[in-house]
PyMOL Python script that loads the backbone (N, CA, C, O; Angstrom):
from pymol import cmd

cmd.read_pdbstr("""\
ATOM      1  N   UNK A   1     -27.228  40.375 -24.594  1.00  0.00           N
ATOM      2  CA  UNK A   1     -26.509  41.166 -23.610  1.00  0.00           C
ATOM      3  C   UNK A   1     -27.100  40.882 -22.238  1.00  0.00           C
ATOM      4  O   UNK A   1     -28.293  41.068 -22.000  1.00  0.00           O
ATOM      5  N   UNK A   2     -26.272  40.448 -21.388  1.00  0.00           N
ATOM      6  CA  UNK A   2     -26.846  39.756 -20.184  1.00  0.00           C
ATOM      7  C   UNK A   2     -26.074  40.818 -19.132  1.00  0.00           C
ATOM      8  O   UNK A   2     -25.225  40.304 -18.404  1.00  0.00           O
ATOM      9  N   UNK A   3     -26.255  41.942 -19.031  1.00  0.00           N
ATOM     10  CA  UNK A   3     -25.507  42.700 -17.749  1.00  0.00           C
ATOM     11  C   UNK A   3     -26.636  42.598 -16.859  1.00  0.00           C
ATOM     12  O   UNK A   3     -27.809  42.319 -17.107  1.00  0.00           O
ATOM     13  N   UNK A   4     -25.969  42.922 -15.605  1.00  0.00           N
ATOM     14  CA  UNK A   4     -26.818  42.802 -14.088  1.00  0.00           C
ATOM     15  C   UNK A   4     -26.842  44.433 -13.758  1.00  0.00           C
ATOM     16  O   UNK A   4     -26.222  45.277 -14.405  1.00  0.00           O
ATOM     17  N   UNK A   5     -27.648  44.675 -12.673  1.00  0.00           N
ATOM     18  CA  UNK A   5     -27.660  45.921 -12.195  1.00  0.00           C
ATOM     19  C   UNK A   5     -26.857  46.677 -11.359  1.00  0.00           C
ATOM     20  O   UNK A   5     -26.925  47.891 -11.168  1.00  0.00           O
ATOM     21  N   UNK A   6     -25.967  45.744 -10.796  1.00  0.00           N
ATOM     22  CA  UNK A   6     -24.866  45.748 -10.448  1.00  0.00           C
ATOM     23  C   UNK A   6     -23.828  46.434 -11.240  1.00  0.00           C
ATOM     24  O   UNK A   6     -23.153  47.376 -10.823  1.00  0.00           O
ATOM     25  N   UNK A   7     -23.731  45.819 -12.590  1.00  0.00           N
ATOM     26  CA  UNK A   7     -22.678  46.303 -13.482  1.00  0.00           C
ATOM     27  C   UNK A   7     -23.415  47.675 -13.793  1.00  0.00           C
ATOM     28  O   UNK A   7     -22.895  48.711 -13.377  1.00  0.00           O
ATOM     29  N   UNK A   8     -24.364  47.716 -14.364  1.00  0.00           N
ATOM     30  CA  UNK A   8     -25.005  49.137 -14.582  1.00  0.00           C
ATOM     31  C   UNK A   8     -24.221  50.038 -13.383  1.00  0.00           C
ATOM     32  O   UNK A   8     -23.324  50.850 -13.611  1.00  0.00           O
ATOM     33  N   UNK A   9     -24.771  49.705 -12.054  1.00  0.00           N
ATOM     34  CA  UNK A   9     -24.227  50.771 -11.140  1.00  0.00           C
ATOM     35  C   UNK A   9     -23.097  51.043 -11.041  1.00  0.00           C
ATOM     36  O   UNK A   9     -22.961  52.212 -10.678  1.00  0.00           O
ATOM     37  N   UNK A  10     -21.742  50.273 -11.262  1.00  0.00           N
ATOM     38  CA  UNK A  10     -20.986  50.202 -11.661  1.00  0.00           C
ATOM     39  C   UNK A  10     -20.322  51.486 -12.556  1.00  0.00           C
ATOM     40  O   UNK A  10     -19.476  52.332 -12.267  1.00  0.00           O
ATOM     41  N   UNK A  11     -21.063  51.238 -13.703  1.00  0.00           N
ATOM     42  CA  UNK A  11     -20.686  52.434 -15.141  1.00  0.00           C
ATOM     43  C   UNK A  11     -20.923  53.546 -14.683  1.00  0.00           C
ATOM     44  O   UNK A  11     -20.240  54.541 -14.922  1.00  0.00           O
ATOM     45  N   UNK A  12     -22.254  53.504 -13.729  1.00  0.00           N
ATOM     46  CA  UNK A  12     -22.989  54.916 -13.589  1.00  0.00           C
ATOM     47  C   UNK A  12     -21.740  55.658 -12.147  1.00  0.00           C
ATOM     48  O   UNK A  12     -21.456  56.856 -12.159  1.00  0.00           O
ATOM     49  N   UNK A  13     -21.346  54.992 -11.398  1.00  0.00           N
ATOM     50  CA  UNK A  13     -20.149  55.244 -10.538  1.00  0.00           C
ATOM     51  C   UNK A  13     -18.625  56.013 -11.140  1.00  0.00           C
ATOM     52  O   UNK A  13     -18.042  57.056 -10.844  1.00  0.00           O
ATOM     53  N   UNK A  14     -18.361  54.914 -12.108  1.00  0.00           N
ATOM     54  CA  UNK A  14     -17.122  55.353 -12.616  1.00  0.00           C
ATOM     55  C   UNK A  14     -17.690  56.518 -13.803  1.00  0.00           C
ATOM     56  O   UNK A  14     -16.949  57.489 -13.957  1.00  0.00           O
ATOM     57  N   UNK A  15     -18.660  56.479 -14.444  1.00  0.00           N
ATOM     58  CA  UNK A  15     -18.776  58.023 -15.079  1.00  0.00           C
ATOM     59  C   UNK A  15     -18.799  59.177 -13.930  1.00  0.00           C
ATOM     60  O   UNK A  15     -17.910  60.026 -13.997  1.00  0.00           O
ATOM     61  N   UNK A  16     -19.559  59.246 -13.096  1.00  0.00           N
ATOM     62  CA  UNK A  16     -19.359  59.946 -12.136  1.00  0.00           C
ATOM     63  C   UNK A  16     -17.738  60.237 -11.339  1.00  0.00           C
ATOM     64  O   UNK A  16     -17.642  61.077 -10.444  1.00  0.00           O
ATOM     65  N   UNK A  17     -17.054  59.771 -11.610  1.00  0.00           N
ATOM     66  CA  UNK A  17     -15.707  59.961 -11.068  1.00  0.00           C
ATOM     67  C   UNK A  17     -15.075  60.769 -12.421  1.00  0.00           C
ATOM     68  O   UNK A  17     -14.548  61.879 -12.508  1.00  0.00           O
ATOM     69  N   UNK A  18     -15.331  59.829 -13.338  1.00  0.00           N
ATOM     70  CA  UNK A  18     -14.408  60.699 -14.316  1.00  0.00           C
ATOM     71  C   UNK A  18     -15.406  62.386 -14.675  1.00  0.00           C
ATOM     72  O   UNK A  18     -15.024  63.095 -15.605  1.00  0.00           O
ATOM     73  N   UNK A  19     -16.280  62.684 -14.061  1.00  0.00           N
ATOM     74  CA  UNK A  19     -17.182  63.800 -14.187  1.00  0.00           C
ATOM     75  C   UNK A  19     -15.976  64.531 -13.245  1.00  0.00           C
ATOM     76  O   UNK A  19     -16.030  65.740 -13.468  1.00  0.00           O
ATOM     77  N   UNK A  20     -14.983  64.235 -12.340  1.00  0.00           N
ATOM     78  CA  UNK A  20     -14.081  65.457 -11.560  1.00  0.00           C
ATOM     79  C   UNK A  20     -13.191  66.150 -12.718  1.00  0.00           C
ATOM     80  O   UNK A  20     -12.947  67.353 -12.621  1.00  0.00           O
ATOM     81  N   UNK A  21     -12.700  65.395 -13.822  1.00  0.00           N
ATOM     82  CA  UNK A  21     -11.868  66.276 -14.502  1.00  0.00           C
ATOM     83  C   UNK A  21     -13.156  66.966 -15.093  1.00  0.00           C
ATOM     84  O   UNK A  21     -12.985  68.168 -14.889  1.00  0.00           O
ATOM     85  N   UNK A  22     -14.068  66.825 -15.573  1.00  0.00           N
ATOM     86  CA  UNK A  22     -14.688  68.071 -15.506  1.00  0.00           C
ATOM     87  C   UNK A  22     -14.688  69.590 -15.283  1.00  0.00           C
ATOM     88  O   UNK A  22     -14.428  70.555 -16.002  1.00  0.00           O
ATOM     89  N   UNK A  23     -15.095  69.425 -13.959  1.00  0.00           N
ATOM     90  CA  UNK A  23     -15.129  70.295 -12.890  1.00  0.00           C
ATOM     91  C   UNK A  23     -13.457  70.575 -12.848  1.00  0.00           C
ATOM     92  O   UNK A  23     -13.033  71.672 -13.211  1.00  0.00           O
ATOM     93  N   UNK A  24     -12.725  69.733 -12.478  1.00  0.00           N
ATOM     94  CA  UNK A  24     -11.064  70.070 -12.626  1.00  0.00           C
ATOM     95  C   UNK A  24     -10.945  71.012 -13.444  1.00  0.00           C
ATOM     96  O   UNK A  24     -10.423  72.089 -13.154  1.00  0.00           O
ATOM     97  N   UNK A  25     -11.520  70.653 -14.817  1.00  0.00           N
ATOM     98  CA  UNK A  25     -10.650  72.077 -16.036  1.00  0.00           C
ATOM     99  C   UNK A  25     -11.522  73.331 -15.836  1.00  0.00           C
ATOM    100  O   UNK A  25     -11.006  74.431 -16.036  1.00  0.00           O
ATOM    101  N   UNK A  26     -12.739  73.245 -15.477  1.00  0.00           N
ATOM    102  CA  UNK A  26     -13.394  74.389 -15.245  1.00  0.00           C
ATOM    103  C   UNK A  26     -12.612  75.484 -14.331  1.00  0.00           C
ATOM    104  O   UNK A  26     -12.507  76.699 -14.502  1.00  0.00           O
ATOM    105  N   UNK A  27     -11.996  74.477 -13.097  1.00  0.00           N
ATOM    106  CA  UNK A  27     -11.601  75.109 -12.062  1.00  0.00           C
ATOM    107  C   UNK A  27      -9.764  75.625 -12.507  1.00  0.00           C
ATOM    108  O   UNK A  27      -9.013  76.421 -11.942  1.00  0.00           O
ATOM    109  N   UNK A  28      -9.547  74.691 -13.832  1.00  0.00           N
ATOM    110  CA  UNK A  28      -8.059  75.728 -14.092  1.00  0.00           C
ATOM    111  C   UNK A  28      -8.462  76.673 -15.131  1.00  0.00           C
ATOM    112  O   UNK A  28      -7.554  77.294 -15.683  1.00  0.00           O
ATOM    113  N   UNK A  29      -9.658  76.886 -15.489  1.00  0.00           N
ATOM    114  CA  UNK A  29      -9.749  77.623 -16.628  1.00  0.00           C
ATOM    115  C   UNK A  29      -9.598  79.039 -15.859  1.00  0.00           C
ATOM    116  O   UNK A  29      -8.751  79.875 -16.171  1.00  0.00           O
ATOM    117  N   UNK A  30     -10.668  79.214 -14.663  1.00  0.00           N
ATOM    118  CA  UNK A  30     -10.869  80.496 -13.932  1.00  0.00           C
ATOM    119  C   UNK A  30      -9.769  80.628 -13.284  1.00  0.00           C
ATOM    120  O   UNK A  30      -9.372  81.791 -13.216  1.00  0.00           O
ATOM    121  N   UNK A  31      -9.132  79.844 -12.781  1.00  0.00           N
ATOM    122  CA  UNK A  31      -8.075  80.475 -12.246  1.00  0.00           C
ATOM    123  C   UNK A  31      -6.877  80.622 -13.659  1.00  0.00           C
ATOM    124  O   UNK A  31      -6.323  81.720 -13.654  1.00  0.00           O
ATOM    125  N   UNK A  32      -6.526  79.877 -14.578  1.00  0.00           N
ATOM    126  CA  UNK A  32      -6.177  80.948 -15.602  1.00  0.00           C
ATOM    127  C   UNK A  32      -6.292  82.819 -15.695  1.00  0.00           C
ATOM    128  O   UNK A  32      -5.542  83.775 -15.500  1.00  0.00           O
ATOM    129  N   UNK A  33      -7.894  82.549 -16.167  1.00  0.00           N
ATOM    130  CA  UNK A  33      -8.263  84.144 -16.262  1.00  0.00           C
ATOM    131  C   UNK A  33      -7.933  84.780 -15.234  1.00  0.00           C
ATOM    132  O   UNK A  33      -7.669  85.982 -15.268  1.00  0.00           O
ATOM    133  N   UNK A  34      -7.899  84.009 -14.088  1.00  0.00           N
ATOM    134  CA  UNK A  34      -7.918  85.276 -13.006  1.00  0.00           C
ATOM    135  C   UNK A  34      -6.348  85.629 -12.677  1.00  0.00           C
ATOM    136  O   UNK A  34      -6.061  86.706 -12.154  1.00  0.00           O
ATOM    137  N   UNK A  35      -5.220  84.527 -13.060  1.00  0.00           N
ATOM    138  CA  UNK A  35      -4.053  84.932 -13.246  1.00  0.00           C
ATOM    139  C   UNK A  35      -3.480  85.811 -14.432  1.00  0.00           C
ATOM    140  O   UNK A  35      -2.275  86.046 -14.340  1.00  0.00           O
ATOM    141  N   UNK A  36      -4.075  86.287 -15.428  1.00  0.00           N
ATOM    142  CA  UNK A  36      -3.572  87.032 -16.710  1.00  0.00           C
ATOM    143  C   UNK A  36      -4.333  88.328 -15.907  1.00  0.00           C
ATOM    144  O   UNK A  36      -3.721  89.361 -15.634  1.00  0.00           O
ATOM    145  N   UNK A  37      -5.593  88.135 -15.612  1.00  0.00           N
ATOM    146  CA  UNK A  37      -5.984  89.508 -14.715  1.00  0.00           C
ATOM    147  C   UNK A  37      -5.143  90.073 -13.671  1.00  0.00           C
ATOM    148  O   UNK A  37      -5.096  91.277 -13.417  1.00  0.00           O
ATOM    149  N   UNK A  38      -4.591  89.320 -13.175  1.00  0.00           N
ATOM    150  CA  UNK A  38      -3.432  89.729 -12.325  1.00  0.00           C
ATOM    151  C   UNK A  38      -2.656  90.317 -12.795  1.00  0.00           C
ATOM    152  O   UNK A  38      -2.404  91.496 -12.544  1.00  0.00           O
ATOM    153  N   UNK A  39      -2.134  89.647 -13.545  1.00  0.00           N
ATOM    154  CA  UNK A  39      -0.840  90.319 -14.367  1.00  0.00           C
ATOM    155  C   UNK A  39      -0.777  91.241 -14.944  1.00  0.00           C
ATOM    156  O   UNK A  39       0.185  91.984 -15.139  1.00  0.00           O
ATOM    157  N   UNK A  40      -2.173  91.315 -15.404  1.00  0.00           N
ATOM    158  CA  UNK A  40      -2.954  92.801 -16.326  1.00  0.00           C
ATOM    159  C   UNK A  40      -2.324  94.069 -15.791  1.00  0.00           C
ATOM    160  O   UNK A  40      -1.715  94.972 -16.364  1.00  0.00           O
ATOM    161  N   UNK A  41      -2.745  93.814 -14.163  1.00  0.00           N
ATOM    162  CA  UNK A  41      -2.588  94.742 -13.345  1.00  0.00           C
ATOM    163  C   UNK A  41      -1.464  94.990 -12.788  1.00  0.00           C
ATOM    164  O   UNK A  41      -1.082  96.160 -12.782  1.00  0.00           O
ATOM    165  N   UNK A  42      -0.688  94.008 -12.209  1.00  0.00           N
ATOM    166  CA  UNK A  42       0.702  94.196 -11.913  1.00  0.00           C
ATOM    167  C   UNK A  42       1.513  93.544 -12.363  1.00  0.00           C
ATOM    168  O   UNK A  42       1.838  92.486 -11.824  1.00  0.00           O
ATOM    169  N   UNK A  43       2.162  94.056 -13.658  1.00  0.00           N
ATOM    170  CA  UNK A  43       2.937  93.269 -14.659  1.00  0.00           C
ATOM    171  C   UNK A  43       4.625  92.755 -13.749  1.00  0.00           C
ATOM    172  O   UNK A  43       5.416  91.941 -14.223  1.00  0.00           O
ATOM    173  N   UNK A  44       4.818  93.509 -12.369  1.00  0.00           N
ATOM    174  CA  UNK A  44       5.965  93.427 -11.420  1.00  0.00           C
ATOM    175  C   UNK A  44       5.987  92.029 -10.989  1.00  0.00           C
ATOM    176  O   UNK A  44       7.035  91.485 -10.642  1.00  0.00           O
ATOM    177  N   UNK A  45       4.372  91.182 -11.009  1.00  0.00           N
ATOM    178  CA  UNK A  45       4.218  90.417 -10.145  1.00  0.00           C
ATOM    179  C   UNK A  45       3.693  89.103 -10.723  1.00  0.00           C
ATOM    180  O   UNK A  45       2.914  88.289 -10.227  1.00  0.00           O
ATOM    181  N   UNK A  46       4.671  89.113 -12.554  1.00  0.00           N
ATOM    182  CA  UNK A  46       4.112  87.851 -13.336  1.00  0.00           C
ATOM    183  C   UNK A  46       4.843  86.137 -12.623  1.00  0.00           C
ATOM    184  O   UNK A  46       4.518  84.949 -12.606  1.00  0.00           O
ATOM    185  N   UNK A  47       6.075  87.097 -12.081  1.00  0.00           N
ATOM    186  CA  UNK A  47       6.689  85.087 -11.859  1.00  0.00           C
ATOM    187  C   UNK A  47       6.254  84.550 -10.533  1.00  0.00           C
ATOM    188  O   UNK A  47       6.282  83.364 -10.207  1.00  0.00           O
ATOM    189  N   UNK A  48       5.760  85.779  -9.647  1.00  0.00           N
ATOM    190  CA  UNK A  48       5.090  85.076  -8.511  1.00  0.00           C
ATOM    191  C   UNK A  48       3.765  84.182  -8.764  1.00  0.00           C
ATOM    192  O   UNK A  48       3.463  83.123  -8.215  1.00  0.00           O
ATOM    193  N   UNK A  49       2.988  84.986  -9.853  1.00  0.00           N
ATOM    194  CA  UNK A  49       1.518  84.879 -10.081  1.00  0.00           C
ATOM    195  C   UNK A  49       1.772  83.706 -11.386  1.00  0.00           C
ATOM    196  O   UNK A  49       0.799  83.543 -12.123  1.00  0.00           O
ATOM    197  N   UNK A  50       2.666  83.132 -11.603  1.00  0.00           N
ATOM    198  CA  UNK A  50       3.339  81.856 -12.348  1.00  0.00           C
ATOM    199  C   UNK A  50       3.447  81.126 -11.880  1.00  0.00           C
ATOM    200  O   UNK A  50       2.835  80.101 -12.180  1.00  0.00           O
ATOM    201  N   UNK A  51       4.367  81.189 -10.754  1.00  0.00           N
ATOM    202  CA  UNK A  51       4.343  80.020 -10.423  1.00  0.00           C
ATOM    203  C   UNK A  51       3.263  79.503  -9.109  1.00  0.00           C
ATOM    204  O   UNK A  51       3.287  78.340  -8.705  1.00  0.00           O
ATOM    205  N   UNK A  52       2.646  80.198  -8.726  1.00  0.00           N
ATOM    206  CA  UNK A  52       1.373  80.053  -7.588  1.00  0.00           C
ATOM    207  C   UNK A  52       0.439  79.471  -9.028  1.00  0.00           C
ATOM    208  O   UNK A  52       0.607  78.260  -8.884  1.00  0.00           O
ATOM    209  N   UNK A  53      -0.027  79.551  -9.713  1.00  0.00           N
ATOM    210  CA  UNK A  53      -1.000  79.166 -10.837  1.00  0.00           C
ATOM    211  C   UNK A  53      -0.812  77.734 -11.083  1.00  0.00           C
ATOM    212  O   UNK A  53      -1.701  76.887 -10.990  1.00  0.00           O
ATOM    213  N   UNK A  54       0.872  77.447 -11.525  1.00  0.00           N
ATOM    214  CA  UNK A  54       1.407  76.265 -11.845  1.00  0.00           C
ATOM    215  C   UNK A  54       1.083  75.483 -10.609  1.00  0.00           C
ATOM    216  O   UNK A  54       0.351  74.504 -10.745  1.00  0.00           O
ATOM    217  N   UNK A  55       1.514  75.776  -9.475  1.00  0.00           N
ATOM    218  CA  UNK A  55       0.558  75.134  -8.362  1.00  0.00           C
ATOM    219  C   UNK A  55      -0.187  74.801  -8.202  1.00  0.00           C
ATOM    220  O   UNK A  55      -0.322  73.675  -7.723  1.00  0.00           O
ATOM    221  N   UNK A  56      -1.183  75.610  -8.520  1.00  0.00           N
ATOM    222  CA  UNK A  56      -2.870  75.652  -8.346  1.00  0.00           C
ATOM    223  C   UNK A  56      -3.282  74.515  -9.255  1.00  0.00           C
ATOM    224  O   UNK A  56      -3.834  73.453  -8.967  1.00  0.00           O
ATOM    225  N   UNK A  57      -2.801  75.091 -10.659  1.00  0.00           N
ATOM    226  CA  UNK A  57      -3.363  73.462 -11.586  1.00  0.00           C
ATOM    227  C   UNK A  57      -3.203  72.212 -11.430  1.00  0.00           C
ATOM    228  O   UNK A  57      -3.977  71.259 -11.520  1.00  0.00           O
ATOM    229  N   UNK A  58      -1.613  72.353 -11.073  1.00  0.00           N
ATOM    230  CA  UNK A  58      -1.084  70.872 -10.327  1.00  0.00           C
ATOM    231  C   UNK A  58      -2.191  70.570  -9.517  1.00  0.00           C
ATOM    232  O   UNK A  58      -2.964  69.879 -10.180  1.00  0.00           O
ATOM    233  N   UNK A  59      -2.576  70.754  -8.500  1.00  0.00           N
ATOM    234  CA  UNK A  59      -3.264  70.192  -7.471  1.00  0.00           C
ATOM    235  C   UNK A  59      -4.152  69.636  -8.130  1.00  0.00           C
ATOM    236  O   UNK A  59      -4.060  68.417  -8.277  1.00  0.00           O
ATOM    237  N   UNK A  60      -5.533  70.518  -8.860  1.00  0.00           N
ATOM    238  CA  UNK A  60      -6.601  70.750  -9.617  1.00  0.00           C
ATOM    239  C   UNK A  60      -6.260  68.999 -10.522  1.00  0.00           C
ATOM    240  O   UNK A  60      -7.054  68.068 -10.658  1.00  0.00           O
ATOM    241  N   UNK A  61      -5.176  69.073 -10.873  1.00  0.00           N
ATOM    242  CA  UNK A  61      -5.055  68.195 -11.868  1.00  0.00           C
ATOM    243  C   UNK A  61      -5.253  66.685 -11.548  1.00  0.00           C
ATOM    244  O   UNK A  61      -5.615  65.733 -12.240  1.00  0.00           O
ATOM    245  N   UNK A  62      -4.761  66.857  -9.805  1.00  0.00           N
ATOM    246  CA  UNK A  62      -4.601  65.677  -9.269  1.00  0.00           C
ATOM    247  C   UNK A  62      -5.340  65.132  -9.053  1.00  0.00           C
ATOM    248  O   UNK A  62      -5.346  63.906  -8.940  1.00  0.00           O
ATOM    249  N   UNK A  63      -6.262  65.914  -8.916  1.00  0.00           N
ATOM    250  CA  UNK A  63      -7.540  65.674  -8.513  1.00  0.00           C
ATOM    251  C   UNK A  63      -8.691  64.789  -9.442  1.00  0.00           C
ATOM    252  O   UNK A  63      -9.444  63.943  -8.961  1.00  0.00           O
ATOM    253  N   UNK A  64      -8.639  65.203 -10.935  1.00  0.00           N
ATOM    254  CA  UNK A  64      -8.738  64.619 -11.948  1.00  0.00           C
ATOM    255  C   UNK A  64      -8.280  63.114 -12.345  1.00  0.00           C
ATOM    256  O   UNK A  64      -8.820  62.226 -13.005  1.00  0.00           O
ATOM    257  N   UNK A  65      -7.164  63.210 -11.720  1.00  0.00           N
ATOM    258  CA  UNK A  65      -6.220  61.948 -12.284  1.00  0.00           C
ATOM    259  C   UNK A  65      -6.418  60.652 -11.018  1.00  0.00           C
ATOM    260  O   UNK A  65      -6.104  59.465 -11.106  1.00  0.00           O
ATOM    261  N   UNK A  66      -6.840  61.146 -10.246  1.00  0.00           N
ATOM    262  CA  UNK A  66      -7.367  60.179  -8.963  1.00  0.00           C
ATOM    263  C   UNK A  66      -8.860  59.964  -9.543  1.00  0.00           C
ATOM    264  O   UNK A  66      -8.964  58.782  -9.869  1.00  0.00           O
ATOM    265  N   UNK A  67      -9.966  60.624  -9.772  1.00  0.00           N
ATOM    266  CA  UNK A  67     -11.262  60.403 -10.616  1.00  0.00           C
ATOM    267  C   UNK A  67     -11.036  59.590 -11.883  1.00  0.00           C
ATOM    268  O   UNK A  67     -12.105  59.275 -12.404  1.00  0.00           O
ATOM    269  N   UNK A  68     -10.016  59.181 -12.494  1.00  0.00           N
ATOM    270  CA  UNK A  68      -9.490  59.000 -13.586  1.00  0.00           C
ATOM    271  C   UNK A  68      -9.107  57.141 -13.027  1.00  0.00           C
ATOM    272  O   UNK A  68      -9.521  56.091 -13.519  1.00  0.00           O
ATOM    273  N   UNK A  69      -8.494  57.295 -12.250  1.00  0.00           N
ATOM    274  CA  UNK A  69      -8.036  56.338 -11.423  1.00  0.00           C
ATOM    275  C   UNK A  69      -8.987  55.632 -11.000  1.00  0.00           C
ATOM    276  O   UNK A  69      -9.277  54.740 -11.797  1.00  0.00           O
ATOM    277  N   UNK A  70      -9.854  55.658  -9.699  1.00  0.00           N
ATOM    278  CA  UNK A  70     -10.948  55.537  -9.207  1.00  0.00           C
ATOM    279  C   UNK A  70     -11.998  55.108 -10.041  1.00  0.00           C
ATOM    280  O   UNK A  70     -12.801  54.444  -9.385  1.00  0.00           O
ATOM    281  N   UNK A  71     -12.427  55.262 -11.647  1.00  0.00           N
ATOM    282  CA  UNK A  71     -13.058  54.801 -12.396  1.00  0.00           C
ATOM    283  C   UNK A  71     -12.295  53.871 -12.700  1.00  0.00           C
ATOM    284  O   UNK A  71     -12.454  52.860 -12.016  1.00  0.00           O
ATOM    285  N   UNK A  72     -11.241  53.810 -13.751  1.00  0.00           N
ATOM    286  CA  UNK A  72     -10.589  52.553 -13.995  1.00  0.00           C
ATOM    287  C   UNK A  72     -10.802  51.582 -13.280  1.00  0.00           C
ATOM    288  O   UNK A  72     -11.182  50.595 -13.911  1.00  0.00           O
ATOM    289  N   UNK A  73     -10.683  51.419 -11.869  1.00  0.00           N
ATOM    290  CA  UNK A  73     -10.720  50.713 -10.802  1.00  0.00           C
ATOM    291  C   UNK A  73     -12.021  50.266 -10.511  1.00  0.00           C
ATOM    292  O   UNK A  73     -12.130  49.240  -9.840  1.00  0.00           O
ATOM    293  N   UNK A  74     -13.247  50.988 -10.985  1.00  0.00           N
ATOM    294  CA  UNK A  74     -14.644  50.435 -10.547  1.00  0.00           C
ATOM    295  C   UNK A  74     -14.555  49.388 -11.823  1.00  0.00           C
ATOM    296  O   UNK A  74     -14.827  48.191 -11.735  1.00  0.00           O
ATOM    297  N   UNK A  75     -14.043  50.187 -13.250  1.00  0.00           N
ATOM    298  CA  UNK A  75     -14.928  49.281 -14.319  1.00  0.00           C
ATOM    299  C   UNK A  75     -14.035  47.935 -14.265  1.00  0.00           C
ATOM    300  O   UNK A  75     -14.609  46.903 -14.610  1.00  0.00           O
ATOM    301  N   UNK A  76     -12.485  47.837 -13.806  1.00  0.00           N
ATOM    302  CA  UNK A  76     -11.790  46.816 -14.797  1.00  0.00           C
ATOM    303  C   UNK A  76     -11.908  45.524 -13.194  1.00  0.00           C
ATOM    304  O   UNK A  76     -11.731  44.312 -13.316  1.00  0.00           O
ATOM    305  N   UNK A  77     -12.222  46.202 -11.904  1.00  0.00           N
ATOM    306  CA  UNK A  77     -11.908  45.030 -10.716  1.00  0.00           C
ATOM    307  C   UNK A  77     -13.314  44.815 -10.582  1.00  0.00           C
ATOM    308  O   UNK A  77     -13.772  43.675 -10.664  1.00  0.00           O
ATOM    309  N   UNK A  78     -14.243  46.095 -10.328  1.00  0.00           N
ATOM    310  CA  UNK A  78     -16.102  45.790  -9.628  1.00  0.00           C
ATOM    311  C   UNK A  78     -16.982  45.273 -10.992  1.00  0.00           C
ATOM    312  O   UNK A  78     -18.170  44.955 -10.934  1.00  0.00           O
ATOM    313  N   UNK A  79     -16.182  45.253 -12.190  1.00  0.00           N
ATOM    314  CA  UNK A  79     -17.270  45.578 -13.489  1.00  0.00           C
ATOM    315  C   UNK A  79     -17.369  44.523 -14.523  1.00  0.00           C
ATOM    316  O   UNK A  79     -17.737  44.543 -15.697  1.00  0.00           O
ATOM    317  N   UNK A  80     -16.818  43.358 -13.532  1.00  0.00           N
ATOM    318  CA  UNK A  80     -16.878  41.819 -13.973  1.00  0.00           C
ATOM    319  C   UNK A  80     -18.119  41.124 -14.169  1.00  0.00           C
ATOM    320  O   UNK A  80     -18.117  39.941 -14.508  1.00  0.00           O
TER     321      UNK A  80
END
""", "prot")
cmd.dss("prot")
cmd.show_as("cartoon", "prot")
cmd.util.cbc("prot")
cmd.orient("prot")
């Protein structure tokens, strides 16, 4: 196995990117809970607090899927 340190830094880069969906699901999990807590409370105010959530993850998600991206891109173009 002949890798350079280069390629090492490489892996250690793109794990670090894909480490955002991580943090991504953490960040739809709480805002989950904190939308059923909502609702807990004002059951008047489930399709607002629906579709602001569905929002929220979207974004969250995108965010993931660009880290997702961004690795692909270190290992398959820098990881020659």
């Amino acid at each position: 196995m002949d890798i350079s340190i280069g390629q090492g830094l490489v892996a250690i880069a793109a794990a670090l990117a894909v480490m955002t969906g991580v943090f991504s699901s953490l960040g739809q999990g709480i805002a989950a809970g904190k939308a059923v807590e909502a609702v807990g409370k004002n059951p008047e105010a489930a399709n607002e607090i629906r579709s602001m959530l569905i929002l929220g993850c979207g974004v969250a998600e995108t965010c993931a899927i660009y880290g997702l991206l961004i690795s692909f891109i270190l290992l398959f173009v820098f990881g020659r």
